[in-house]
PARORO-419297 format. One record per residue (C-alpha): x, y, z; residue number from 0. Coordinates in nm, 4 decimals. Example, Ala and Ser with C-alpha at 12.3 -4.5 7.8 and 13.67 -1.06 7.14 Angstrom:
residues 2
u_v_w_i
1.2300_-0.4500_0.7800_0
1.3670_-0.1060_0.7140_1
end
This chain:
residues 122
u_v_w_i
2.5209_-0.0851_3.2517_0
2.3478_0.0054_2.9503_1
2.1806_0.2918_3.1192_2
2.5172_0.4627_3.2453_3
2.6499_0.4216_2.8916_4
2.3837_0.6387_2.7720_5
2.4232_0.8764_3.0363_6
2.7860_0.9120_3.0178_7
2.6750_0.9971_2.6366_8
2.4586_1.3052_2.7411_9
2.7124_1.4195_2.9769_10
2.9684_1.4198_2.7319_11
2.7274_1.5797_2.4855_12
2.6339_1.8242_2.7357_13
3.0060_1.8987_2.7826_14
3.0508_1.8806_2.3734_15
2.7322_2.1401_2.3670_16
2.9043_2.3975_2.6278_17
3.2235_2.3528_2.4416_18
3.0997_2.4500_2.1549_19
2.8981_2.7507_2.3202_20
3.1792_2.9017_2.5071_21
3.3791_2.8955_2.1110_22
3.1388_3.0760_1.9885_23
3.1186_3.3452_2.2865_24
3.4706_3.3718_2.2340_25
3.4043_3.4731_1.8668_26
3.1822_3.7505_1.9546_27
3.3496_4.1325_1.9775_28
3.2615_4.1149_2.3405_29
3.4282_3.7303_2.4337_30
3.7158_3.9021_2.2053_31
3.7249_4.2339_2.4030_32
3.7134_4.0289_2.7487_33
4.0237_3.8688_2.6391_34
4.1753_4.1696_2.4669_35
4.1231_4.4020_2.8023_36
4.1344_4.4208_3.1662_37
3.8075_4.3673_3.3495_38
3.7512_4.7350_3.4340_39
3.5608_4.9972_3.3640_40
3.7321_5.2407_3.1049_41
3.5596_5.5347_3.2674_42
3.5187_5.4687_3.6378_43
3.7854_5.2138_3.6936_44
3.5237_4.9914_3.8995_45
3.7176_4.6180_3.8686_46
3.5156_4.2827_3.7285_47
3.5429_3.9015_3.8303_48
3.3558_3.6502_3.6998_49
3.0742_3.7167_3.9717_50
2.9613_4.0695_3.7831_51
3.1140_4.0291_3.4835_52
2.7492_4.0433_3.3080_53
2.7241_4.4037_3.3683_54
3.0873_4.5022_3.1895_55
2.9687_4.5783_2.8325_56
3.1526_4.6831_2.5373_57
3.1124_5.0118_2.3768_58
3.1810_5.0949_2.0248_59
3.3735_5.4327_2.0369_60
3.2214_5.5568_1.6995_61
2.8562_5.4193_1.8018_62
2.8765_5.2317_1.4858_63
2.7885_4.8692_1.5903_64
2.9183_4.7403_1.2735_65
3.2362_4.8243_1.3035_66
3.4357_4.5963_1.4861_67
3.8132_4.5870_1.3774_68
3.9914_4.2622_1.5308_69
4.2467_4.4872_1.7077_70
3.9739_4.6141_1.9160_71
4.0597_4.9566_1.8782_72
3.6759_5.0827_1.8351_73
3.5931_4.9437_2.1484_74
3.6321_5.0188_2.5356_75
3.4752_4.8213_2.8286_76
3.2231_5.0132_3.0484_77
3.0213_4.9676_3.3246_78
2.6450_4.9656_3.2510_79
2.6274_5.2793_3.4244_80
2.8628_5.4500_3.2400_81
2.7939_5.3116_2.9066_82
2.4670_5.4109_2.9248_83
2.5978_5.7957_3.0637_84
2.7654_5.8112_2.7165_85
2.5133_5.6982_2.4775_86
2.2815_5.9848_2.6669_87
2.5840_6.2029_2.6322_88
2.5729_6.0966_2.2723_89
2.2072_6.1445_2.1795_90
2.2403_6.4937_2.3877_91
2.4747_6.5907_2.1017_92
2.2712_6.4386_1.8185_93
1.9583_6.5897_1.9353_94
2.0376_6.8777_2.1531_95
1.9207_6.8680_2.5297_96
1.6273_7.1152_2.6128_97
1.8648_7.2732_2.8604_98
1.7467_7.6451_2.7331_99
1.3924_7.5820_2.8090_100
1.5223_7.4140_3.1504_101
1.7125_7.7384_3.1999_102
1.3744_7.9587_3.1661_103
1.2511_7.8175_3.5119_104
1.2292_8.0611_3.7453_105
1.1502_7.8680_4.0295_106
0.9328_7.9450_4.3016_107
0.9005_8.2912_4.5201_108
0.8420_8.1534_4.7927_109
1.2403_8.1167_5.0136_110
1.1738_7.9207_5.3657_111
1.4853_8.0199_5.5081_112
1.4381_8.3726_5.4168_113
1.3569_8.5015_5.8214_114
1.6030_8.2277_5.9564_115
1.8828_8.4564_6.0847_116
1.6095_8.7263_6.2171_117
1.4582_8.3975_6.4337_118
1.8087_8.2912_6.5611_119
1.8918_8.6339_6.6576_120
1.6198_8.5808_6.9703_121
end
């Protein structure tokens, strides 16, 4: 009997423990923006249940981590795919792209289809 008192004890301390977790989640900008905003994606729309819910993240609209007003109106939930397509958006207009020595590429000379329509003519 003595034995199921003490377990009955680390259950309830367990529960006590994951109590106490979960308030502090909740305290976080992203357990307050899960409560603050539908489970979707602010750019793609994709919908989130509790299954996938770990890839929903919240983005800071002025990239300033710090800044986290309790309305929530510096942040937006993405999808990891899309949060990550704006911070490269973002550092491509920080740091500029490269796109004008992408655009210097010529390419190759050689064109396989080039005789295509001669060889379907026969």
């Amino acid at each position: 009997m003595a034995n199921n008192n003490q377990q009955m004890t680390a259950s309830e301390r367990i529960v006590a423990e994951a109590r106490k977790h979960q308030t502090d989640r909740e305290k976080t900008y992203r357990g307050q923006a899960l409560k603050m905003y539908p489970w979707v994606c602010g750019r793609c729309s994709r919908e989130f249940t509790n299954a996938n819910l770990q890839e929903l993240t919240v983005h800071h609209k002025n990239h300033n981590h710090d800044d986290n007003p309790t309305d929530g109106s510096n942040w937006e939930l993405l999808c990891l795919y899309c949060h990550d397509n704006e911070h490269s958006k973002y550092e491509e207009m920080r740091f500029g792209t490269g796109k004008e020595e992408a655009k210097d590429h010529s390419g190759g000379t050689h064109s396989p289809f080039a005789s295509l329509g001669d060889l379907l003519k026969k």
